[in-house]
C-alpha positions as CSV (number, residue, x, y, z in Angstrom):
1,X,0.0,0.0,0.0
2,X,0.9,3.6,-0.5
3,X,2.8,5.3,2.5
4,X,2.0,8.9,1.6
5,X,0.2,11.1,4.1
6,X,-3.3,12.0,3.2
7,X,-4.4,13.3,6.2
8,X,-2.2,14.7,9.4
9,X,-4.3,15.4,12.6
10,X,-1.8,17.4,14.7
11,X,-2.2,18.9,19.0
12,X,-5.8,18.8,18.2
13,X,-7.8,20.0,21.2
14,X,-11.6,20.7,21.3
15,X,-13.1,21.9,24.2
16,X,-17.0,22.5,24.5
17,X,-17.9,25.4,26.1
18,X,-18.5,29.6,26.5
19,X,-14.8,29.7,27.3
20,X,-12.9,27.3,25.3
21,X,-9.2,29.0,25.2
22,X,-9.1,29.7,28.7
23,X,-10.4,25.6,29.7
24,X,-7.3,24.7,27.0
25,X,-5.3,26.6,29.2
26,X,-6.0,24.0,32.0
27,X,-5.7,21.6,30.1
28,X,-2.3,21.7,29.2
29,X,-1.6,22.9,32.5
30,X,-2.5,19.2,33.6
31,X,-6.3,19.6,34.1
32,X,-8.0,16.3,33.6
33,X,-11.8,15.4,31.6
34,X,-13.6,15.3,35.3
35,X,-11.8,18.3,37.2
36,X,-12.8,20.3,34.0
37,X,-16.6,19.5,33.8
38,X,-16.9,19.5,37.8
39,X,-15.2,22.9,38.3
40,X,-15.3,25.2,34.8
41,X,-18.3,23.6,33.0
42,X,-16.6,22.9,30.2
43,X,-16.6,19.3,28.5
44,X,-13.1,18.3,27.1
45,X,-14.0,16.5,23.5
46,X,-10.4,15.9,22.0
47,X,-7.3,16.3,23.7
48,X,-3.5,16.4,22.1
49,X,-4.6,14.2,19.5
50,X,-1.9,13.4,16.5
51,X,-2.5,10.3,13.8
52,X,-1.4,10.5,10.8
53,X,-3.7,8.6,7.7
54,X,-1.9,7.0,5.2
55,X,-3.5,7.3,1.3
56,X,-5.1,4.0,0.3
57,X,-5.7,2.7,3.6
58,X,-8.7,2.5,5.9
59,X,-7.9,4.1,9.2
60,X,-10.6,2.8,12.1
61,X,-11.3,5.4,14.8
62,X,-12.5,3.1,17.6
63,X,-13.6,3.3,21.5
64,X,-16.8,3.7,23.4
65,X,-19.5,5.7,23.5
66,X,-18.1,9.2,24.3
67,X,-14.5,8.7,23.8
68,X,-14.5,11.2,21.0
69,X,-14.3,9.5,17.7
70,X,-17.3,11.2,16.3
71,X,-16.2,14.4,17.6
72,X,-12.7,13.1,15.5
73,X,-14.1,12.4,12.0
74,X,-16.2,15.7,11.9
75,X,-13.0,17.7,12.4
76,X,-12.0,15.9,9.1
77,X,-14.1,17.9,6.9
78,X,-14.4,20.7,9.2
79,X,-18.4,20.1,10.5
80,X,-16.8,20.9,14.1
81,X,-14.4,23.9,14.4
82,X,-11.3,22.9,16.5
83,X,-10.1,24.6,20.1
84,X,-6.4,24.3,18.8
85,X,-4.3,22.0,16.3
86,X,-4.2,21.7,12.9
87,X,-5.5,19.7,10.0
88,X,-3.8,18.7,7.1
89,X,-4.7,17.0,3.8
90,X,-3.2,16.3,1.0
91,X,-0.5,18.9,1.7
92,X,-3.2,21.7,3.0
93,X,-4.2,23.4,5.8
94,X,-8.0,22.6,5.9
95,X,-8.2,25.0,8.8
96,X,-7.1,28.0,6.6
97,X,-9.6,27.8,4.0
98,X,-12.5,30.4,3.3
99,X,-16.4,29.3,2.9
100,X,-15.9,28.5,-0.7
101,X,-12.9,26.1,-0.5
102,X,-14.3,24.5,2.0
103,X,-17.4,23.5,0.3
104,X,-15.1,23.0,-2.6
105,X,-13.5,20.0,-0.7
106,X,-16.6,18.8,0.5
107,X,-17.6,18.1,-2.1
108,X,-15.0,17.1,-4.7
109,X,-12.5,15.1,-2.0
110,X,-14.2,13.8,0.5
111,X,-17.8,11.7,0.8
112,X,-19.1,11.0,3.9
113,X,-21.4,7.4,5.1
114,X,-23.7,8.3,7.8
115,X,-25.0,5.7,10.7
116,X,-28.4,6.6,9.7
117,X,-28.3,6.5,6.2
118,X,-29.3,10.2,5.5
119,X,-31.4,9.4,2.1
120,X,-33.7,12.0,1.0
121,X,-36.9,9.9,1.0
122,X,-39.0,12.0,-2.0
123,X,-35.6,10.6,-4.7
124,X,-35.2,8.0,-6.5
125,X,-32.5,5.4,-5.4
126,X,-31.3,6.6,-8.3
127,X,-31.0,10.5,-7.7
128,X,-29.6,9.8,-4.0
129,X,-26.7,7.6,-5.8
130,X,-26.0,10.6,-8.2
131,X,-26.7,13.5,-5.4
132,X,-22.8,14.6,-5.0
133,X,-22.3,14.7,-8.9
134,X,-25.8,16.7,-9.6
135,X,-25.1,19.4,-6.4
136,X,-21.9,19.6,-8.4
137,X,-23.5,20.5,-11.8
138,X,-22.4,17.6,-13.9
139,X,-25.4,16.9,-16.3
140,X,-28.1,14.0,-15.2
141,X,-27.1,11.7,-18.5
142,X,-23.6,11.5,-16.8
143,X,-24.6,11.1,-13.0
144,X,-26.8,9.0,-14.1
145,X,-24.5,6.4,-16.0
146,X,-22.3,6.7,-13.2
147,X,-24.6,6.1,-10.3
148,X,-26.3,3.3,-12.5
149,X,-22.7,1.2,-12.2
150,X,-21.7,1.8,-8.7
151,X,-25.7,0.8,-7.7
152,X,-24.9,-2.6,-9.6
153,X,-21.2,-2.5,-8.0
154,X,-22.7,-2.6,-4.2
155,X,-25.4,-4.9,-5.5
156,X,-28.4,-2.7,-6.3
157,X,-28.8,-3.0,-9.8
158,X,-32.1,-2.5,-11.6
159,X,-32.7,-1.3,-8.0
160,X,-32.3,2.8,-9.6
161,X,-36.1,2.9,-10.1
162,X,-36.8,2.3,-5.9
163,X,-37.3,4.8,-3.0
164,X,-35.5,4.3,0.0
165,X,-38.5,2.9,2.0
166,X,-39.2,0.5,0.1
167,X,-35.7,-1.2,0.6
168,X,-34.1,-3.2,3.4
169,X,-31.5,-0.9,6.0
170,X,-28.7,-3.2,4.1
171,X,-29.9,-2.1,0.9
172,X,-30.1,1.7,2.0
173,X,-26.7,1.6,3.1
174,X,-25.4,-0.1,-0.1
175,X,-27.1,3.1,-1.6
176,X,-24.7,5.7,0.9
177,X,-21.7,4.0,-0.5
178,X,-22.5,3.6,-4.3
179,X,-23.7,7.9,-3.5
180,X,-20.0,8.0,-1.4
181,X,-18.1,6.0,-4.5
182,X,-20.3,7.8,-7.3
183,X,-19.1,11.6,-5.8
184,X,-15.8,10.1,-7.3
185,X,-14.0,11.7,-4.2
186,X,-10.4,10.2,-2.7
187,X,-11.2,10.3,1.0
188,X,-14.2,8.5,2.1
189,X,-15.5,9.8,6.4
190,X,-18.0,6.8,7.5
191,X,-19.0,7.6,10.9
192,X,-20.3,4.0,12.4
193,X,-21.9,3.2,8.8
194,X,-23.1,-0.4,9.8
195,X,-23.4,0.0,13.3
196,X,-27.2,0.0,12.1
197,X,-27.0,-3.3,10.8
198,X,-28.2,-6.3,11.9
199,X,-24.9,-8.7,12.7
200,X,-25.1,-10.7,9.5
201,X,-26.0,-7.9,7.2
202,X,-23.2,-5.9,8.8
203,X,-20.5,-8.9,7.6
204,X,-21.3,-8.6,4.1
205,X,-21.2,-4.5,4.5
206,X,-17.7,-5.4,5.6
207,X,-16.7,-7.9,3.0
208,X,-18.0,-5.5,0.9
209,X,-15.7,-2.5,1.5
210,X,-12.6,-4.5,1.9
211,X,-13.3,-5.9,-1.7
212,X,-14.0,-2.0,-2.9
213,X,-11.2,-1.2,-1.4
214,X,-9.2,-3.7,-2.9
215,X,-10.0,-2.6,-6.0
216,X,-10.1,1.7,-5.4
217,X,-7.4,1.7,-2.6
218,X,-9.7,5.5,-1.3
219,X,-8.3,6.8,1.8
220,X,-10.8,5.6,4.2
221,X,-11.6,6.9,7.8
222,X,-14.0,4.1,9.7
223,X,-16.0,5.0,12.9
224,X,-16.5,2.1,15.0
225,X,-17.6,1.0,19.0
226,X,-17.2,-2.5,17.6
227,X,-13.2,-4.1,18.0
228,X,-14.4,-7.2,16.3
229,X,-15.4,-4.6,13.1
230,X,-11.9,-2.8,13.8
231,X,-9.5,-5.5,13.9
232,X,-11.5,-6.8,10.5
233,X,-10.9,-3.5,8.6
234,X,-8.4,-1.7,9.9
235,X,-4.3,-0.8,8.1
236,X,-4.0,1.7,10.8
237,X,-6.0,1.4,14.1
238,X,-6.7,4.4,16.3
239,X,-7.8,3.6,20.4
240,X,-9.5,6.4,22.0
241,X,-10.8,7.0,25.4
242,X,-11.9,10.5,27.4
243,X,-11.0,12.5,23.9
244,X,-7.3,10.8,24.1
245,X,-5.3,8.4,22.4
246,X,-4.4,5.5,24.3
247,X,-2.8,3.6,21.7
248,X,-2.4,3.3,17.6
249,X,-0.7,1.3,14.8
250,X,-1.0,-2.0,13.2
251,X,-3.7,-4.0,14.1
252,X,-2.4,-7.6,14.7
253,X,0.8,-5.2,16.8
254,X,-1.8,-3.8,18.8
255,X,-3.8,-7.1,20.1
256,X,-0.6,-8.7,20.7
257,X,1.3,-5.9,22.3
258,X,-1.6,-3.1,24.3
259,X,0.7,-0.6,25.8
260,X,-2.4,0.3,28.4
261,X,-4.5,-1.9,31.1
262,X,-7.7,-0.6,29.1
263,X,-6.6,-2.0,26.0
264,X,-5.9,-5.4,27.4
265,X,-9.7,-5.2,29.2
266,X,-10.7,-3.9,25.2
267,X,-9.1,-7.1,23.9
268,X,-10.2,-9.5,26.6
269,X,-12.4,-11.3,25.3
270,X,-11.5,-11.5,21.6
271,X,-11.3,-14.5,19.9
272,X,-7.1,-14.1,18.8
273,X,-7.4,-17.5,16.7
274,X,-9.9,-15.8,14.3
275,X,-8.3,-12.2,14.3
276,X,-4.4,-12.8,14.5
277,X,-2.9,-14.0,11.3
278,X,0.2,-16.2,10.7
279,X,2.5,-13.1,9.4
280,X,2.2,-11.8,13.1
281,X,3.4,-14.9,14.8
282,X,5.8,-16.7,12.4
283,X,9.3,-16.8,12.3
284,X,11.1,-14.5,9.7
285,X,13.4,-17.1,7.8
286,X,14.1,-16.7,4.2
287,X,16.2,-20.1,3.8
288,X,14.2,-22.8,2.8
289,X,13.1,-25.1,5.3
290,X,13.1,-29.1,5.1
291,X,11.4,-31.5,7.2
292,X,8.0,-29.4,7.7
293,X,4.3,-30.2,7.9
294,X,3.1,-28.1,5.1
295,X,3.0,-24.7,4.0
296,X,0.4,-21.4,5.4
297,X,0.4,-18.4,3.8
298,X,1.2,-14.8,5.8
299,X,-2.2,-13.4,6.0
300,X,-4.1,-17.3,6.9
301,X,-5.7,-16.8,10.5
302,X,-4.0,-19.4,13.3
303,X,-7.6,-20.8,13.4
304,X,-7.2,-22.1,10.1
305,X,-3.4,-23.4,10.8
306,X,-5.3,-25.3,13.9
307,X,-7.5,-27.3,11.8
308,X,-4.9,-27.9,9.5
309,X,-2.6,-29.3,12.4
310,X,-5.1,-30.9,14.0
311,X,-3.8,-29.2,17.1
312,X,-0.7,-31.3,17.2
313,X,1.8,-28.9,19.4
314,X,4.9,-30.5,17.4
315,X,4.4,-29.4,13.7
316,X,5.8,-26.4,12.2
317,X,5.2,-24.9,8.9
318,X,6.6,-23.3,6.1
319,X,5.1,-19.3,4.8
320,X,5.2,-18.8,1.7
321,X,3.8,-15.9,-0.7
322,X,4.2,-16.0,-4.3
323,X,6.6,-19.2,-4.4
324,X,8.3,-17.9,-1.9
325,X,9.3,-18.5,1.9
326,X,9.2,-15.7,4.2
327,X,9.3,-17.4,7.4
328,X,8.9,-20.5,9.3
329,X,5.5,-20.8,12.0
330,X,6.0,-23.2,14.9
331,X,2.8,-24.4,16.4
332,X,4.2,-23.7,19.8
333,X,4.5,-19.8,19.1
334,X,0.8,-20.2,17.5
335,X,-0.6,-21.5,20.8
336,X,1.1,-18.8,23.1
337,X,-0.1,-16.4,20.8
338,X,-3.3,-17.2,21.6
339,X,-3.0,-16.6,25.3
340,X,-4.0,-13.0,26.1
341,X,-1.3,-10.6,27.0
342,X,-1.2,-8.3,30.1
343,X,0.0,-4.5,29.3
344,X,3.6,-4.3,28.7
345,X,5.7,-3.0,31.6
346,X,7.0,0.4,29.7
347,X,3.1,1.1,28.3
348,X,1.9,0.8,32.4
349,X,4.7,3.1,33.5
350,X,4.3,5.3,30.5
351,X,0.6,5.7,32.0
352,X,1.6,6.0,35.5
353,X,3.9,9.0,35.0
């Protein structure tokens, strides 16, 4: 994947509040979330946040309910003005532009996938695909054509002719990302877009972004409450809690190394054989290997590996990609992989100071 920044979140504070600039003041003077609210009023939304997102990747912003990653995402595209900080994307400062580049970017580089759908019920399936292109001024033959193949892309063609209540919440939803892929923008913002969802519609709204994505490489930012979701979707995972980051970085890094006793509660009670794949565990060894049980490949989960081996402790295997070996996975490293992990020693005292 590409490594070039697309968008650089940098000291980004927002405070909530009649007196924002003097509550940041307290803030960085070592006032905490509760001390804030309990003495000046003032709720504390984002604090010292810096994460850079990577073109072509899907960045997940994840934690609980109030941790801030809503808050997060609308600084993105500038729906919520920030305290302090800055935002960059592709190169520019978002927070420097007037009314009319602004609207500019809205509309050109970034889409946005809502939770609740946000179709206008009186258009067609049709005319909500082709929204962004016609608010743009390209002519209706043109949207048209284009919103026709991305609605047969998520699944919805012959579906143009529809309104939104007579479809399914699945179906709606396919319509915000054909609308999202049909504005022909780089950047794609879904803020909890299948949290909606029931639990077996929301797996094929997964498979169906990561095989999008596959294909468009966008520079996606993904709301989620849901680790499960995360760990599925993720390049570049983002941990908040109380409007901080507690930790970010590779997924499979994170569930096998959390830096912070809430991330180990977070990961508790994950199932590791499904989520943790062979390229985290193996053995980096480019010589070919003799004498082995067989041969996995770097992205096959350990729960496949375990019904390959039967379970049998004593087996090791060879990875290969493309014809050829990058390391060497020994079932004994796969089974104390799967045992959860406590907090590292430097990420507690990191915490503690």
């Amino acid at each position: 994947m590409s490594q070039e920044t697309s968008i650089s979140i940098r000291n980004l504070y927002k405070i909530f509040g009649p007196d924002p600039q003097d509550a940041l003041a307290r803030v960085r003077g070592g006032m905490g979330k509760t001390q804030l609210l309990d003495e000046h009023r003032h709720v504390l939304g984002l604090q010292d946040i810096n994460v850079e997102m990577q073109s072509g990747e899907i960045t997940v912003i994840m934690g609980l309910s109030g941790s801030g990653k809503s808050t997060l995402i609308r600084h993105v595209n500038r729906l919520i003005e920030p305290t302090a900080g800055e935002i960059i994307v592709d190169g520019e400062d978002v927070l420097a532009y007037g009314e009319d580049r602004l609207r500019q970017m809205r509309r050109k580089q970034m889409s946005m996938v809502f939770q609740h759908f946000a179709l206008l019920p009186h258009r067609s399936v049709l005319d909500n695909a082709g929204m962004a292109q016609a608010v743009q001024g390209v002519k209706r033959e043109t949207y048209e054509r284009d919103a026709d193949r991305w609605l047969d892309r998520v699944g919805l063609g012959g579906q143009g002719h529809q309104y939104p209540h007579q479809l399914s919440g699945g179906m709606q939803q396919r319509v915000g990302i054909a609308r999202a892929l049909t504005s022909n923008a780089p950047i794609m913002l879904m803020d909890e877009a299948f949290s909606a969802l029931d639990p077996l519609i929301r797996t094929d709204m997964q498979n169906l972004l990561l095989e999008l994505q596959q294909e468009l490489h966008k520079t996606i930012v993904f709301i989620s409450h849901d680790l499960d979701e995360a760990l599925k979707l993720a390049d570049h995972l983002v941990i908040l809690k109380d409007g901080a980051v507690v930790q970010q970085g590779e997924p499979q890094e994170i569930l096998l190394h959390p830096n912070d006793p809430y991330i180990v509660d977070f990961i508790s009670d994950i199932n590791r054989a499904r989520v943790l794949r062979v390229r985290s565990v193996m053995t980096a060894q480019t010589t070919l290997a003799a004498d082995l049980a067989g041969d996995v490949g770097p992205n096959d989960t350990l729960e496949s590996v375990l019904s390959v081996s039967g379970g049998d402790p004593t087996k090791s295997y060879r990875v290969m990609a493309d014809g050829a070996q990058l390391g060497v996975l020994d079932m004994q490293h796969l089974m104390r992989a799967l045992v959860p992990t406590g907090a590292s020693d430097d990420g507690i005292r990191s915490k503690a100071s």
